[in-house]
C-alpha positions in Angstrom: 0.0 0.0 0.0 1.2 3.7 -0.9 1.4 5.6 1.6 -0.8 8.7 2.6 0.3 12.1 1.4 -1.8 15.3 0.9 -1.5 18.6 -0.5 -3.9 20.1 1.0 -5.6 18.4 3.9 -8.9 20.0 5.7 -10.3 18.8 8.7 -13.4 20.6 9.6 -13.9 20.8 13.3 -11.4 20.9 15.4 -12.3 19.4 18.7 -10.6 16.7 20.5 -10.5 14.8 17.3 -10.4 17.2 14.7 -7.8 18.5 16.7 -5.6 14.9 17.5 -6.2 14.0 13.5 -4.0 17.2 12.8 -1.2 16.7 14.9 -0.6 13.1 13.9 -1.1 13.5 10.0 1.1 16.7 10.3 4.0 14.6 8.9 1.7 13.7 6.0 0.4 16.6 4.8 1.9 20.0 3.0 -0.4 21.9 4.3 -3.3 21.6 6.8 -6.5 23.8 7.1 -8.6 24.2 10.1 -12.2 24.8 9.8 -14.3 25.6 13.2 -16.4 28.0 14.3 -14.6 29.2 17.9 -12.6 31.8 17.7 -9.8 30.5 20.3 -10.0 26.9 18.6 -8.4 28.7 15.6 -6.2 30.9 17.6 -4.8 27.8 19.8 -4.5 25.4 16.5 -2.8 28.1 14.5 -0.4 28.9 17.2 0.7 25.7 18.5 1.3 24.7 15.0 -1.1 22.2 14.3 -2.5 23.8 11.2 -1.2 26.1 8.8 -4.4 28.2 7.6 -7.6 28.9 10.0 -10.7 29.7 9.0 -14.8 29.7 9.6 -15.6 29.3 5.5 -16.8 26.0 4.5 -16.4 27.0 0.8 -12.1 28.1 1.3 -11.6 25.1 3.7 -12.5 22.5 1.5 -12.7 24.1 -2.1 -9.2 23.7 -2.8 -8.5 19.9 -0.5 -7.6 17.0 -1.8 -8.5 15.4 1.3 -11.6 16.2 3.8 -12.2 14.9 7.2 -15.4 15.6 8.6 -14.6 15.6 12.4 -18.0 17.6 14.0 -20.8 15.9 15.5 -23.1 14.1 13.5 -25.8 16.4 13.3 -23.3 18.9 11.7 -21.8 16.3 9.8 -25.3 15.3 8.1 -25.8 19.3 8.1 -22.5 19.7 5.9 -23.4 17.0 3.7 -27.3 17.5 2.8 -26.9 21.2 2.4 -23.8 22.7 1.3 -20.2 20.9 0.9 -20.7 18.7 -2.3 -20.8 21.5 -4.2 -17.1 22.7 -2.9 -15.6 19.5 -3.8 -13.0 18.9 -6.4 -13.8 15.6 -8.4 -11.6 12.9 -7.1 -11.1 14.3 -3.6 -11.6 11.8 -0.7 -14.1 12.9 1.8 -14.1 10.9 5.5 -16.1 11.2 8.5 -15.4 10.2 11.5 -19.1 9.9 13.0 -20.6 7.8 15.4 -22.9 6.5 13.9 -23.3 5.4 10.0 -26.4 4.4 8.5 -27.0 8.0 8.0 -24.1 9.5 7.0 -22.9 7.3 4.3 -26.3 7.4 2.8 -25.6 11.3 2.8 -22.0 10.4 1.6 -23.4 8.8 -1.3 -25.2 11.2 -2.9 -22.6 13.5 -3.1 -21.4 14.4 -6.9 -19.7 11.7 -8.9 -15.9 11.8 -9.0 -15.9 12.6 -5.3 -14.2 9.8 -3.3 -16.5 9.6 0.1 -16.0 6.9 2.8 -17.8 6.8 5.9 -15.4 6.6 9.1 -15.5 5.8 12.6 -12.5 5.7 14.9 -12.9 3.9 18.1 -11.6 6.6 20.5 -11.7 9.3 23.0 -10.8 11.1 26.1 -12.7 11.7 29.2 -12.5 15.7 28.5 -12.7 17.2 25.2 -11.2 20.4 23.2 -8.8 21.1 21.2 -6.3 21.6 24.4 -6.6 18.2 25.1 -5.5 16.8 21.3 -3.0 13.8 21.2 -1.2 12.9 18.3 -1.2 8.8 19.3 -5.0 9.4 20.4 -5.7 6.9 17.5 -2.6 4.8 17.6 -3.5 0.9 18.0 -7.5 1.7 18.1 -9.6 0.3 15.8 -10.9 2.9 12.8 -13.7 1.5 10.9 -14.6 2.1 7.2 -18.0 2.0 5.9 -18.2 2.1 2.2 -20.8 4.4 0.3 -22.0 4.7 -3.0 -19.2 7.1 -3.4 -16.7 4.1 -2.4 -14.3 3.1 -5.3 -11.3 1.0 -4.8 -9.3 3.9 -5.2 -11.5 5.3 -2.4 -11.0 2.3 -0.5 -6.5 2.1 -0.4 -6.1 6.2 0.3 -8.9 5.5 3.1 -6.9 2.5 4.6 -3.0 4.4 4.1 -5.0 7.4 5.9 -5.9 5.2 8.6 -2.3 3.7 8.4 -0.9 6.9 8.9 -2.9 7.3 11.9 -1.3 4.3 13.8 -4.8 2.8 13.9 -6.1 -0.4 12.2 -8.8 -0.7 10.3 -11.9 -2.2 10.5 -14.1 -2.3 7.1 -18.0 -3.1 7.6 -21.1 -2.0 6.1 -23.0 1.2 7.7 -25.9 -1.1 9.0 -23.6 -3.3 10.4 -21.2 -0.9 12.2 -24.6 1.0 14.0 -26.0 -2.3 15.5 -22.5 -3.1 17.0 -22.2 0.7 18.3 -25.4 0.4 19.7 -24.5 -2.5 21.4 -21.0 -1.7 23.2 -21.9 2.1 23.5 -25.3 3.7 22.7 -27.2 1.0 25.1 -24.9 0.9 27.8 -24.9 5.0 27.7 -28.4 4.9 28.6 -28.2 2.4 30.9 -25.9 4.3 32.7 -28.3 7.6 32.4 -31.0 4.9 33.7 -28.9 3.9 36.7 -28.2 7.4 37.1 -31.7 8.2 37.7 -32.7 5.5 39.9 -29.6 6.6 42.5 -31.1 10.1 42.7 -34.5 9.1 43.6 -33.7 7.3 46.3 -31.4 9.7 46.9 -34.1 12.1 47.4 -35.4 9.5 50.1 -32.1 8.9 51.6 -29.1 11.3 50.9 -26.8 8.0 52.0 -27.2 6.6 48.6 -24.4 9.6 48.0 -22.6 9.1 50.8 -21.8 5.4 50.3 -21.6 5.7 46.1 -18.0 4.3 45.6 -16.2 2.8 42.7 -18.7 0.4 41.3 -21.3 3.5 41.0 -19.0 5.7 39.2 -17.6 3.2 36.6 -21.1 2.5 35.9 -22.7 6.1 35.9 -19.2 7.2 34.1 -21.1 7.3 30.4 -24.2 9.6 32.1 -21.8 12.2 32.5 -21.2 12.5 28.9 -22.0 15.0 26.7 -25.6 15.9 26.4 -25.9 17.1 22.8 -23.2 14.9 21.1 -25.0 12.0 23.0 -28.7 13.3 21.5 -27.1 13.3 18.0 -26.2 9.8 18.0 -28.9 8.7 19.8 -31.6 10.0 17.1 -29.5 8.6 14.0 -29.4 5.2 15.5 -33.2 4.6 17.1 -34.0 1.2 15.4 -31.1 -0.5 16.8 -30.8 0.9 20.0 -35.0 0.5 20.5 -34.1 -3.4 19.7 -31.4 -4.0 21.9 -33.0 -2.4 25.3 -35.6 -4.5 24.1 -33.2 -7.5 24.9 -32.2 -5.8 27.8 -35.5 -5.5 29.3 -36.5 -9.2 29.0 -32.9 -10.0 30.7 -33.6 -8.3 33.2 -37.4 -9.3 33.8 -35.6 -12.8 33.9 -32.7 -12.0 36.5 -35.9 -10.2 38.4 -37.7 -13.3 38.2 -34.9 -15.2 39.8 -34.4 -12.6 42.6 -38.3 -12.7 43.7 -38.5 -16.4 43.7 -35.6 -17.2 45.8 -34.2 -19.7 42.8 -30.6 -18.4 44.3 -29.1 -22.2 42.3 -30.6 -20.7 39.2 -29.9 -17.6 39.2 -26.1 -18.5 39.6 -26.3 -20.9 36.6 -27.6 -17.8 34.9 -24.8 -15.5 36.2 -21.7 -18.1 35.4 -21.6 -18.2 31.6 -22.4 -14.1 31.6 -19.0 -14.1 34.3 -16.9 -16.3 31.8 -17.8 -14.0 29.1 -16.5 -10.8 30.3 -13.6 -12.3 31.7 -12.9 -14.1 27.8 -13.4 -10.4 26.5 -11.2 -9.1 28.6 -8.7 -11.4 28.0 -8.7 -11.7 24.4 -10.4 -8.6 23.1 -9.6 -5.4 25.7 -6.9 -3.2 24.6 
């Protein structure tokens, strides 16, 4: 495989991500431009060097690219690509998200004008705080970054996609859009609100008893950790992924009617047969599977 190399490489939004992508393809592009909307964002990218042109125009970001990573929210993202960007685009640029969710986007990828090389993108990855402050250029390094084609998806499309994500340090993981949301959904939407549910129990019976805070330790807070995330990134990726998520807390529900249904009877012998396998399972993930 070739490896990546831009001329002109935009990332529009520079967060967290927007803002890690630019420090570690810095080696890999001429030039960099910076889209976002704050002010300081620009002023702290331009002046730690992790860019080499700022700006808050869609239209000079992207016009003259040969590369575009789409690193906003999703809601923005789906904004960008049902409204405005297509018409910037040069024919054969490549166009990535990095979303989180799919379905959505690459359908939005895919009716973008012919010529244009779009691939949807998802890189498995974050910190506890965001903003541009707290970019890392090995935030992706070892993570998986999954590719989801589009209708926009040539071969071509395909090998710059995979040396971008080599450049990155990540591996890549290729799946369709449908695909990718119903895994999401399972190791991250779900559990988010099942942490927001847990969340919510605690404080009603906190308004009962105020020792529910008092005696909240370490199990409570790895499990309420998700709730504290952000509301309006969270809301985005919530609506673009309803189907999947509405099935799976279906399954969640019925699991736990069952484990209730053990409690209430007393059927302790059961309910540890039920408990066992679910035990060897997490500790076989961890094993195998946890990073």
């Amino acid at each position: 495989m070739n490896g990546f190399r831009s001329e002109k490489l935009a990332i529009v939004g520079l967060g967290l991500m927007g803002g890690s992508l630019a420090m570690a393809l810095r080696p890999y592009a001429d030039c960099i431009i910076g889209l976002d909307m704050n002010p300081s964002t620009r002023d702290y990218a331009l002046n730690n060097g992790l860019i080499d042109v700022a700006t808050d125009n869609l239209k000079s970001a992207v016009n003259e690219a040969d590369t575009v990573i789409l690193a906003a929210p999703v809601g923005v993202i789906l904004s960008l690509l049902e409204k405005q960007i297509g018409t910037y685009l040069r024919s054969n640029t490549l166009i990535v998200d990095i979303g989180s969710t799919k379905a959505d986007i690459c359908e939005a990828l895919g009716k973008l004008p012919i010529g244009v090389q779009a691939i949807g993108g998802h890189p498995m990855t974050g910190k506890e705080r965001s903003g541009i402050e707290e970019s890392d250029a090995s935030l992706y390094h070892s993570k998986p970054f999954v590719l989801c084609p589009t209708r926009r998806t040539t071969p071509a499309t395909r090998l710059r996609a995979l040396s971008l994500v080599e450049a990155l340090g990540a591996i890549p993981v290729e799946m369709d859009a449908i695909r990718h949301d119903r895994v999401v959904a399972t190791i991250s939407h779900v559990p988010y609100l099942l942490s927001v549910a847990l969340m919510a129990t605690a404080q009603r019976q906190a308004e009962h008893d105020e020792g529910v805070w008092a005696l909240a330790a370490g199990g409570f807070r790895d499990m309420t950790r998700l709730a504290g995330s952000d509301i309006t990134m969270m809301s985005d990726i919530t609506s673009t992924n309803r189907q999947a998520i509405a099935e799976l807390l279906a399954h969640f529900r019925m699991h736990l009617a069952l484990l209730e249904t053990m409690l209430i009877s007393g059927d302790t012998a059961r309910l540890a047969d039920a408990l066992q396998p679910l035990r060897d399972a997490r500790l076989t993930w961890e094993k195998h599977y946890k990073k």
